[in-house]
SETILUM-473551 format. One record per residue (C-alpha): x, y, z; chain; residue number from 1; residue in three letters. Coordinates in nm, 2 decimals, padded with zeros to 4 digits. Layout:
<sites>
<site <X,Y,Z>,"A",NUM,"Ala"> ...
</sites>
This chain:
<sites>
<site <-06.79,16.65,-34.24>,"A",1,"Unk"> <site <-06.44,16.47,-34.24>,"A",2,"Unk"> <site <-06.46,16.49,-34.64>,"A",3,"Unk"> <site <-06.53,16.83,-34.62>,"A",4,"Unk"> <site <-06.24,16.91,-34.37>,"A",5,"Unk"> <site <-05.98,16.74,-34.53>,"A",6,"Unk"> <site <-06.06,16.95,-34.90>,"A",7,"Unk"> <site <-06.01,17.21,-34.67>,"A",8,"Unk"> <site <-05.66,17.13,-34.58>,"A",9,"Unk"> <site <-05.56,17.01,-34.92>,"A",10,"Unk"> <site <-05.69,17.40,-35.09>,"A",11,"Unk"> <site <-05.49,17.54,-34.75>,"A",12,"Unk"> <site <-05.19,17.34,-34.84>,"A",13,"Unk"> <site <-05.14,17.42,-35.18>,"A",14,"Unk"> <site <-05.16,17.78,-35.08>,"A",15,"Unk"> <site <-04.82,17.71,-34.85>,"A",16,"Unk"> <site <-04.51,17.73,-35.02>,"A",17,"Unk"> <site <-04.27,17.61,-34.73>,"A",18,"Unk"> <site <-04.35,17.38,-34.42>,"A",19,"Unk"> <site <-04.11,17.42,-34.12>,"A",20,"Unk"> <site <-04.18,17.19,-33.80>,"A",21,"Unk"> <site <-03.99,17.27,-33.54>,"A",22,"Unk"> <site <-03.91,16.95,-33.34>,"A",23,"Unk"> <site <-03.74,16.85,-33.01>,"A",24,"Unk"> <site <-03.67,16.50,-32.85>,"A",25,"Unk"> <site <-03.69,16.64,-32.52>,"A",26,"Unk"> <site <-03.87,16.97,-32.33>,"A",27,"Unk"> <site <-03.72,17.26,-32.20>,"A",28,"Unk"> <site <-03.46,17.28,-32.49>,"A",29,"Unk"> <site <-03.61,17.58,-32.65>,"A",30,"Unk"> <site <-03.81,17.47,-32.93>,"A",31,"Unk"> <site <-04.10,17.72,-32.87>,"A",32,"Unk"> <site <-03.86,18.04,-32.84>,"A",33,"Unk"> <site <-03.71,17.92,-33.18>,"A",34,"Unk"> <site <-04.04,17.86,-33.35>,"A",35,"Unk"> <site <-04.16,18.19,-33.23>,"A",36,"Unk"> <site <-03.84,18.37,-33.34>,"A",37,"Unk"> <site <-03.82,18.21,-33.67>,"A",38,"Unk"> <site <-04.15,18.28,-33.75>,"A",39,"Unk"> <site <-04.11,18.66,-33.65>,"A",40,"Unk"> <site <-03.81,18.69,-33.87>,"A",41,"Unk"> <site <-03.90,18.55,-34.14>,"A",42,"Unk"> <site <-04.18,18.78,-34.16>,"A",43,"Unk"> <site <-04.02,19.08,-34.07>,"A",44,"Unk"> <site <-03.82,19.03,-34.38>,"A",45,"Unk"> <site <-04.14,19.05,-34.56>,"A",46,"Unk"> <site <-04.24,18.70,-34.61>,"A",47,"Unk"> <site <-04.61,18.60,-34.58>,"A",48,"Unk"> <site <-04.57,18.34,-34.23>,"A",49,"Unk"> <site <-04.76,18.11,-34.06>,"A",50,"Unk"> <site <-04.71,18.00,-33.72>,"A",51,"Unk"> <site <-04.89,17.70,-33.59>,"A",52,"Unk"> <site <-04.88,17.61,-33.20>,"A",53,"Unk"> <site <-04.97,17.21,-33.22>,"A",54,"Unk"> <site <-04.81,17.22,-32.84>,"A",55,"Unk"> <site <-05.19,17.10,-32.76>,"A",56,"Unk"> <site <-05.11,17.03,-32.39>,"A",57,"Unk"> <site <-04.89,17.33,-32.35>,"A",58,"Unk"> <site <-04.93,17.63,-32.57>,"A",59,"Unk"> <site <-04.70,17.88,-32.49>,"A",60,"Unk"> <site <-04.64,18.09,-32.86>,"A",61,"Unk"> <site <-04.88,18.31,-32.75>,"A",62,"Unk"> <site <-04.76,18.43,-32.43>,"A",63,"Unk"> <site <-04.41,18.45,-32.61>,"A",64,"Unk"> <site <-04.51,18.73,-32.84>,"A",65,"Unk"> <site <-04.74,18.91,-32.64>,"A",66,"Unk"> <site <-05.08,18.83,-32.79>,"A",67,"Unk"> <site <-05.21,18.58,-32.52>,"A",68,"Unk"> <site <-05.52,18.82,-32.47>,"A",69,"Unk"> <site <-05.69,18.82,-32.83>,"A",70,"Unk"> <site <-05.94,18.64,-32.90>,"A",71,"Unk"> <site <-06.00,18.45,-33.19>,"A",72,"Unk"> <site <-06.32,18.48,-33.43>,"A",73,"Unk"> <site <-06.43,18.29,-33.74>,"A",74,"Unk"> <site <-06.74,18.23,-33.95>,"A",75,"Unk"> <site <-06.90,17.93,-34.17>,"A",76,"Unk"> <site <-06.60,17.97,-34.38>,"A",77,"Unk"> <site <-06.38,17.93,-34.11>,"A",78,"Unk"> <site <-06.14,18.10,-33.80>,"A",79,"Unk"> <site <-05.91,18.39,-33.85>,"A",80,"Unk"> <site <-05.58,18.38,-33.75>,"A",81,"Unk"> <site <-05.45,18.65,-33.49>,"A",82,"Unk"> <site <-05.20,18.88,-33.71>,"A",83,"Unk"> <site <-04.88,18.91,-33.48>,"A",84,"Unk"> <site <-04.75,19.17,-33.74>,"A",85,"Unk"> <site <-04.80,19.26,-34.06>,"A",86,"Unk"> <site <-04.66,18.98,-34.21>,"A",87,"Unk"> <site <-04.72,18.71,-33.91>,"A",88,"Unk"> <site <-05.05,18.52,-33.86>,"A",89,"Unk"> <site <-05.10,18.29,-33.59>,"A",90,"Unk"> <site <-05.30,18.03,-33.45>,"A",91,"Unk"> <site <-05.33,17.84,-33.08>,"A",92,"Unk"> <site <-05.55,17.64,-32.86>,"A",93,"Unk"> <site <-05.45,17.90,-32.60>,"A",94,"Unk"> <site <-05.69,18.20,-32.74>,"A",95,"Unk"> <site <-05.97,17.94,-32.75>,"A",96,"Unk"> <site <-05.85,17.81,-32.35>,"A",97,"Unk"> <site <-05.90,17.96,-32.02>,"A",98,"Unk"> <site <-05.52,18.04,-31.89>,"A",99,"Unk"> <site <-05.54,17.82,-31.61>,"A",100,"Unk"> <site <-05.73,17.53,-31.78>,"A",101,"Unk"> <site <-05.54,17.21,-31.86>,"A",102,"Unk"> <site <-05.62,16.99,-32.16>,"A",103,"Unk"> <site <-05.71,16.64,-32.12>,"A",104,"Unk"> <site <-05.73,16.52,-32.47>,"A",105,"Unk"> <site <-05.65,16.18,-32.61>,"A",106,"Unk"> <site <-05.50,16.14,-32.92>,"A",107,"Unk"> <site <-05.78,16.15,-33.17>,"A",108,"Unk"> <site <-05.94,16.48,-33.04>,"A",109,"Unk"> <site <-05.53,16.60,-33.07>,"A",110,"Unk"> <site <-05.57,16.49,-33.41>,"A",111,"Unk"> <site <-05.88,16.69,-33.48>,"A",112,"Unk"> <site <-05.80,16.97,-33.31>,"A",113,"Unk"> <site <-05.47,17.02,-33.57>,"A",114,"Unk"> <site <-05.65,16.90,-33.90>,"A",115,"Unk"> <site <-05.92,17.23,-33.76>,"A",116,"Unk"> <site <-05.59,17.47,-33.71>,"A",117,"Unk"> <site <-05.47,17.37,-34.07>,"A",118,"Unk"> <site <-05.81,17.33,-34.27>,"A",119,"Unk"> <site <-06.05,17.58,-34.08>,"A",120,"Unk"> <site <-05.81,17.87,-34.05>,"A",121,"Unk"> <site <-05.83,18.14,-34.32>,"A",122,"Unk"> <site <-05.44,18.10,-34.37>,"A",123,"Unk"> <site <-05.44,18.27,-34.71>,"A",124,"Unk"> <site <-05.13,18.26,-34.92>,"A",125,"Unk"> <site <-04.83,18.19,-34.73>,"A",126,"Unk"> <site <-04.46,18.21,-34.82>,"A",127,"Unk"> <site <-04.35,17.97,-34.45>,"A",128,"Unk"> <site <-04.60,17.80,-34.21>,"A",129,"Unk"> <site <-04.38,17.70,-33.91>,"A",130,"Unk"> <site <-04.54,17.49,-33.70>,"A",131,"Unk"> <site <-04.42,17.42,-33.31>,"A",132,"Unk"> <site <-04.44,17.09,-33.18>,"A",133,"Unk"> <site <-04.47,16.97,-32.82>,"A",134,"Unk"> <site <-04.14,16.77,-32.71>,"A",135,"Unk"> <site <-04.11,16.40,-32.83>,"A",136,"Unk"> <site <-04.25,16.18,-33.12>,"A",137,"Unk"> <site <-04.58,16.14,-32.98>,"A",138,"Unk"> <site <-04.94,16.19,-33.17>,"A",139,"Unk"> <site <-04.92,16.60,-33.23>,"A",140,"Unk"> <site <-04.50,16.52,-33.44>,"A",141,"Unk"> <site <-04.72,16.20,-33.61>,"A",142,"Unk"> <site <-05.08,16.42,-33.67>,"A",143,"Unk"> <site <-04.82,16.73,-33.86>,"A",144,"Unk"> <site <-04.55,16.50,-34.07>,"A",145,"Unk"> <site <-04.88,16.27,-34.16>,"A",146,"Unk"> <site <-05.08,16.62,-34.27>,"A",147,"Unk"> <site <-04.79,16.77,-34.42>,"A",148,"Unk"> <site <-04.62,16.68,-34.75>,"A",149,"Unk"> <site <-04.36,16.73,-34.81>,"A",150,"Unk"> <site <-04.25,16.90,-34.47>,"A",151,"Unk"> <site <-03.88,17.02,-34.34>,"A",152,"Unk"> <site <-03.78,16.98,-34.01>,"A",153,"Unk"> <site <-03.60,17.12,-33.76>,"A",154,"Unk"> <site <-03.46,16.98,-33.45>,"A",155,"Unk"> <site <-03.39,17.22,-33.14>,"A",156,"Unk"> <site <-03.11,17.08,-32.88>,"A",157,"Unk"> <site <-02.86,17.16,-32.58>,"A",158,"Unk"> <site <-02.49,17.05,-32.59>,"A",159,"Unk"> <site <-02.59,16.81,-32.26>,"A",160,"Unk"> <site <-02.57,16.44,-32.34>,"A",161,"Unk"> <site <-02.92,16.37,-32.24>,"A",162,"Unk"> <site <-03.08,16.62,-32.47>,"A",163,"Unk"> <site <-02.88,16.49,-32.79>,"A",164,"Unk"> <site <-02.96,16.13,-32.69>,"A",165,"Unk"> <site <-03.35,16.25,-32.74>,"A",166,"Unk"> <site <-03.23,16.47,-33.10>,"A",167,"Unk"> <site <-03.11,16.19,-33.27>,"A",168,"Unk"> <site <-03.48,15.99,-33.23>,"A",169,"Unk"> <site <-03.60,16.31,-33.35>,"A",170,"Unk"> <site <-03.42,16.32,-33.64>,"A",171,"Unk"> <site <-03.47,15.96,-33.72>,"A",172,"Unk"> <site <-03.85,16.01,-33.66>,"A",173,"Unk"> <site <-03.85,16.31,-33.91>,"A",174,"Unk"> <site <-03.62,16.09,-34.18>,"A",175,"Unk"> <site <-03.88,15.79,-34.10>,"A",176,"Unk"> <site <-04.16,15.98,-34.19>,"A",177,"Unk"> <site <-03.98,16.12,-34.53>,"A",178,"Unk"> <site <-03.93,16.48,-34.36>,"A",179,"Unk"> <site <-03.66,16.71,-34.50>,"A",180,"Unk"> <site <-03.47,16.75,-34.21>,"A",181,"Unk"> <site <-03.30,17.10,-34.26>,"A",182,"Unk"> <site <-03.07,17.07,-34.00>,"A",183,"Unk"> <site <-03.02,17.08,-33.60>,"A",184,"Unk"> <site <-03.00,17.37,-33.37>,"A",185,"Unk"> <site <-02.78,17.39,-33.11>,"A",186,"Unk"> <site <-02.94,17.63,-32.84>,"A",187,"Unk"> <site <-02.80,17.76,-32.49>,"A",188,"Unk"> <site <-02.43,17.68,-32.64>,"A",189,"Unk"> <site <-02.23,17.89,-32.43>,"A",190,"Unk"> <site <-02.22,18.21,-32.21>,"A",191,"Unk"> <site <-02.03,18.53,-32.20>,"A",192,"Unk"> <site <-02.00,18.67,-31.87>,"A",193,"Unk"> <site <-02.15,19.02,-31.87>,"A",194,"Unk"> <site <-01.88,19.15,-31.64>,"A",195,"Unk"> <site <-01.57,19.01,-31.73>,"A",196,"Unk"> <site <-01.65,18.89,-32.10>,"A",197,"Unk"> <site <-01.50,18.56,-32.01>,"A",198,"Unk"> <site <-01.68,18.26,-32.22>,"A",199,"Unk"> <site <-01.86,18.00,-31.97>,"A",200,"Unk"> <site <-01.98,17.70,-32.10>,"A",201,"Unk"> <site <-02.29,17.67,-31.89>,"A",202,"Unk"> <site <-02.40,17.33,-32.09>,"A",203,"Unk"> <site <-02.08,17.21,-32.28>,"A",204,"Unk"> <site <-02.06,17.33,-32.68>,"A",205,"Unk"> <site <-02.08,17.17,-32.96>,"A",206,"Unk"> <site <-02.25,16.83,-32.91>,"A",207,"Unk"> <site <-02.54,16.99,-33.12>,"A",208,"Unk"> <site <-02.26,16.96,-33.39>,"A",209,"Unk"> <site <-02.11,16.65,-33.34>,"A",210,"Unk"> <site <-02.49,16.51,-33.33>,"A",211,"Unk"> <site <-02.54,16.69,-33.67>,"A",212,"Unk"> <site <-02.23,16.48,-33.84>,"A",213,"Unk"> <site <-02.29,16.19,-33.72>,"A",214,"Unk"> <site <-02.65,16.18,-33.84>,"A",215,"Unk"> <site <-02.56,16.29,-34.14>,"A",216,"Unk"> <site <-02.77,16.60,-34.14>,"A",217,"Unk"> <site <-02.65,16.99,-34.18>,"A",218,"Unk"> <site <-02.57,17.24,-33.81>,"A",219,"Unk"> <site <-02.75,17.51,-33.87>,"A",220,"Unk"> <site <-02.60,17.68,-33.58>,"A",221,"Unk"> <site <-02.55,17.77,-33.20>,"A",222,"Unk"> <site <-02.73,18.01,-33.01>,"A",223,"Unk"> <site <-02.56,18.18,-32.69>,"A",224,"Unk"> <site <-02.72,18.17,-32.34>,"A",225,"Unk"> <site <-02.85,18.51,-32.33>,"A",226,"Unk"> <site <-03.10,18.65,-32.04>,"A",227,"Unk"> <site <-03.27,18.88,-32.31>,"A",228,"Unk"> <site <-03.38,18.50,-32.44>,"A",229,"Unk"> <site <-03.56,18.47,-32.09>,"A",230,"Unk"> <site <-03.68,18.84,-32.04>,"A",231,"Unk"> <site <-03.79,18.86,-32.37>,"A",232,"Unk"> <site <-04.05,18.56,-32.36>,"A",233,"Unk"> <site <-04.15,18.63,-32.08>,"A",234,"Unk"> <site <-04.27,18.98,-32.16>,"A",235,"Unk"> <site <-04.41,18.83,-32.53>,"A",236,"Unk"> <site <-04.09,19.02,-32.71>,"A",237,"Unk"> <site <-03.88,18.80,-32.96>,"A",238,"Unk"> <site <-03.50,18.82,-32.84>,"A",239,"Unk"> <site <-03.47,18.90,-33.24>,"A",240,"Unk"> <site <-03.58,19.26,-33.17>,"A",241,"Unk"> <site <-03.31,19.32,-32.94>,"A",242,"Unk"> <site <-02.98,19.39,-33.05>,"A",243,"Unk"> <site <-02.68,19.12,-32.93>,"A",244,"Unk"> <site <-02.52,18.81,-32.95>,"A",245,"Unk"> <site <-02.82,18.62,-32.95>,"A",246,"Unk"> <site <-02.97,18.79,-33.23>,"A",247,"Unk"> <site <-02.65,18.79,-33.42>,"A",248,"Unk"> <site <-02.63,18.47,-33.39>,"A",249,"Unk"> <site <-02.97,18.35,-33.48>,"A",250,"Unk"> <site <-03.02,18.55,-33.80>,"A",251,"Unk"> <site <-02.74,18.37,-33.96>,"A",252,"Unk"> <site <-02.96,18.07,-33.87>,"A",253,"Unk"> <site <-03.29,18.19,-34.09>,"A",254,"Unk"> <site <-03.05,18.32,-34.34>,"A",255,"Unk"> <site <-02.91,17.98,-34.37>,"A",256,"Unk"> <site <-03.24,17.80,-34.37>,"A",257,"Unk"> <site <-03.38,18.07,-34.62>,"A",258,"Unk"> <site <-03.10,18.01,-34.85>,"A",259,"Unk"> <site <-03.18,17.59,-34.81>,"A",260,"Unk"> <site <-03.54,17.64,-34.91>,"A",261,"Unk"> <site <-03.53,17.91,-35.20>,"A",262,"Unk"> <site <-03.26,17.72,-35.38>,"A",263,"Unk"> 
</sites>
């Protein structure tokens, strides 16, 4: 059965032209509304995505594009993936979960659980499989960079101290485990007052930066504290649909990582 399951990655894997994990050395950074959102634009400029919610213990993609209701369905040949769009398909514990239902799962079962979402889902040809990890280096970051060959990464942070203390043992896990790191993100880097369009810095600017150069490893690029951020994934809509700052901002971000892959 093991045998069989792990041919089953190795034909899904050679189907995947790109591998993006999105990483983050601590929670509540944003790493899940940048996952979602890169996935989302990447395939609404046509290309054939992936997205991959190994947040085991709390997975929220979903909810954050408004498809936290479908249910999933499969056969001997395997699970179908819930199609987001046209060009987006996507796969979570939280279609196979009650909402309310925690998951106590040790960190073989985590294991097993993410070989199923990359070997038993019908992924088909696929231009970018982004996968969203839970915060940390734990057993989910291990399970994808082990599964993965040849994999990018991405680290999501804020300016705050604390957050770019965590980024940097992200990006030495990722280097550690002979990821591409593609570069950091700098998210909720600044604020523009709605009413008087004065610029607030609500968590400093630019340590996302500063972390990039002294690691040695490309800054892909700030986004701005922006309540559509909030409103939108909360009501399942990618801020990347709405017009603004924010969007501006984070489209010269998949452009830049775009141009790093096709190369």
């Amino acid at each position: 059965m093991i045998r069989e399951l792990d041919k089953k990655i190795e034909e899904n894997l050679k189907n995947i032209k790109h591998k993006i994990a999105i990483l983050s050395g601590k929670g509540g950074v944003g790493k899940t509304t940048v996952a979602v959102n890169l996935a989302y634009a990447l395939a609404t400029k046509g290309y054939e995505t992936g997205l991959l919610d190994a947040d085991i213990h709390g997975p929220n993609v979903p909810k954050m594009l408004g498809i936290e209701h479908e249910t999933i369905y499969g056969d001997k040949e395997g699970m179908e993936p819930i199609k987001a769009s046209p060009h987006l398909k996507v796969i979570s514990l939280a279609f196979m979960l009650n909402e309310d239902a925690p998951v106590i799962w040790r960190g073989p079962l985590k294991m097993t659980a993410i070989k199923q979402f990359i070997g038993d889902v019908k992924w088909g040809k696929l231009d970018f499989l982004v996968v969203d990890l839970p915060p940390g280096t734990g057993d989910e970051a291990l399970s994808i960079a082990q599964l993965l060959k040849e994999s990018n990464a991405i680290i999501v942070t804020t300016p705050q101290d604390v957050a770019l203390l965590d980024s940097r043992r992200a990006v030495n896990f990722a280097l550690r485990l002979n990821m591409n790191v593609l570069g950091i993100i700098e998210n909720m880097s600044g604020f523009r007052c709605p009413h008087c369009g004065k610029e607030i810095n609500l968590f400093k600017i630019g340590g996302g930066e500063h972390a990039a150069k002294e690691m040695g490893v490309d800054f892909l690029g700030r986004i701005p504290v922006d309540e559509k951020i909030v409103i939108g994934g909360d009501a399942g809509i990618p801020f990347i649909r709405e017009e603004g700052k924010a969007k501006e901002a984070f489209m010269k971000i998949v452009d830049k990582i775009i141009g790093k892959l096709e190369k």
